[in-house]
N, C-alpha and C positions, 0 to 999 in steps of 0.2 A: 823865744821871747822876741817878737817884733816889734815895732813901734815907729810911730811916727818921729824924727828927729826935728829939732828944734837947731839952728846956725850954735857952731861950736858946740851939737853935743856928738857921743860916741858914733862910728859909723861902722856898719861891716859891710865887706864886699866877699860874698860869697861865691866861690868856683868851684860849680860842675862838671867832669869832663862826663860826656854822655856817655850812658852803657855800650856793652861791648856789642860792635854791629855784625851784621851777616854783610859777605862778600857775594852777592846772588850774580852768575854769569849772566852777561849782557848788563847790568844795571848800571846808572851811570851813580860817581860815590854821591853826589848830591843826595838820591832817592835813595839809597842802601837802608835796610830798615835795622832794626833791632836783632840780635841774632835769640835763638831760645837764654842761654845762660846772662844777655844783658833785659831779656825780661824777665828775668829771676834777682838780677842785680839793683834794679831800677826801685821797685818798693824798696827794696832794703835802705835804697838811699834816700828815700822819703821818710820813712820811719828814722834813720840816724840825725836827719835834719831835725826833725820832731822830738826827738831825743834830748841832742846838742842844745834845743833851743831858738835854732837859726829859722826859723819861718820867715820868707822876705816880705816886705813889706812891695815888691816891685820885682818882676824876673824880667829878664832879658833875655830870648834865645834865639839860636842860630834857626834859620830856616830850615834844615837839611833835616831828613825824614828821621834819623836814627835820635837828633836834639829834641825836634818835637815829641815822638814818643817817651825818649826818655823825663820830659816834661810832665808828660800825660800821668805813666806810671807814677813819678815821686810825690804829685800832685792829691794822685787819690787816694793814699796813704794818709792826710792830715784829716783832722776830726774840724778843723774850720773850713771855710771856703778859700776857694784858692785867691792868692794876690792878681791884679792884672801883670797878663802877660804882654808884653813886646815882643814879637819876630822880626829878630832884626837880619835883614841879608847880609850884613859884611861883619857878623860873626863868623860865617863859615869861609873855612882858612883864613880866619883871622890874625896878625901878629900883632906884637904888643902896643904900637902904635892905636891902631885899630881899634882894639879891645878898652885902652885909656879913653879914645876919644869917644867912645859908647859910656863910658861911666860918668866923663866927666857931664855929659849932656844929661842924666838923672834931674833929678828934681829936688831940690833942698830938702823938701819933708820926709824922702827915703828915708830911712835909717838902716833899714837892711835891705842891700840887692843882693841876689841871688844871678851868676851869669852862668847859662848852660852854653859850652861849645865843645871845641879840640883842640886837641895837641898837635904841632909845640905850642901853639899861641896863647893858652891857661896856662900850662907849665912855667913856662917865660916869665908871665904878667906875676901868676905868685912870685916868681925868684927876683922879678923888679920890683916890685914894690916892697916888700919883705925886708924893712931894715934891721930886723930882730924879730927875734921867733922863741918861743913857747918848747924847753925842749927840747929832743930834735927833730921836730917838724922841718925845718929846713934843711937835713940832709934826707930827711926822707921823700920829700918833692923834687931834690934834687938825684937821687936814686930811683925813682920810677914814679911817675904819676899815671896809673892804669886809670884803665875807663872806672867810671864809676867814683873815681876818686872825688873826696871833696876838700877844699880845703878857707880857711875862716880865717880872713884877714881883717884889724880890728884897726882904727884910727881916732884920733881926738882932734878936733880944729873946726877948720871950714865946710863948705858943702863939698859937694860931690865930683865938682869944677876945680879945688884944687889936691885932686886927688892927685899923689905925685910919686915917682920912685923913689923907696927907703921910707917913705913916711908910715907904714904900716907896719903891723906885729901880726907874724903870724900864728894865730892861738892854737888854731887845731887844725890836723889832717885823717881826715878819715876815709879808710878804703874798706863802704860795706859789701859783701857778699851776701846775697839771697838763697846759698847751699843748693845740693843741688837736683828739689822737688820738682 
């Protein structure tokens, strides 16, 4: 369920870590692509978004080849058309700094973003802004957040600008696997 947001209504900020990459000799990690089991993970994680509900209304992603793919796949899994995307360069090796100052820069009408990059600097951001959590969503991003992993932080307030650490709940963490066809 996406939607355009109205000042002070509900926001999610969605974290993708990208599928799981191939290490290919010589490649530099920028260009490292998808390995086969992260193009097997990738739908999966499109269809659990679709699932969830969380379709973005705006994605954000890192430049680096394994983010874009993994884009591409979760993308073509949805029965609508996809949201616009952003490549943003200073998601890749991004930290939490970083990653805040990419969300807070959103657009008041978002309701739902959706941000694809890596670890740690997703992992982190979930566990900074995360003032309470659903469950134990929070020991479990705090336990491993693999590739693929997503995880669905929800807020009530302002825009996007004053997205801030503690001010979110984390509702859900999910780590799909695509088995292994």
């Amino acid at each position: 369920m996406s939607g355009r947001a109205a000042a002070g209504s509900p926001r999610r900020l969605v974290v993708l870590r990208h599928a799981k990459s191939a290490w290919p000799d010589g490649v530099d990690d920028h260009e490292r692509p998808l390995a086969p089991r992260g193009r097997r993970d990738a739908p999966a994680a499109g269809r659990a978004l679709a699932e969830a509900g969380c379709l973005p209304d705006l994605v954000l992603c890192s430049t680096a080849v394994r983010a874009r793919q993994t884009w591409e796949l979760v993308a073509a899994q949805w029965d609508t058309p996809p949201p616009p995307v952003r490549l943003e360069p200073q998601l890749y090796a991004a930290d939490v700094p970083d990653l805040l100052q990419a969300a807070r820069a959103v657009p008041a009408q978002v309701g739902t973003l959706l941000v694809i990059g890596h670890n740690p600097g997703l992992e982190e951001l979930v566990l900074t802004l995360a003032g309470r959590a659903v469950g134990d969503a929070l020991r479990r991003v705090r336990t491993k957040f693999p590739t693929s992993a997503i995880a669905v932080l929800a807020w009530q307030g302002g825009g996007w600008d004053s997205l801030a650490p503690g001010a979110a709940r984390l509702t859900e963490v999910i780590v799909p696997r695509g088995g292994k066809g």
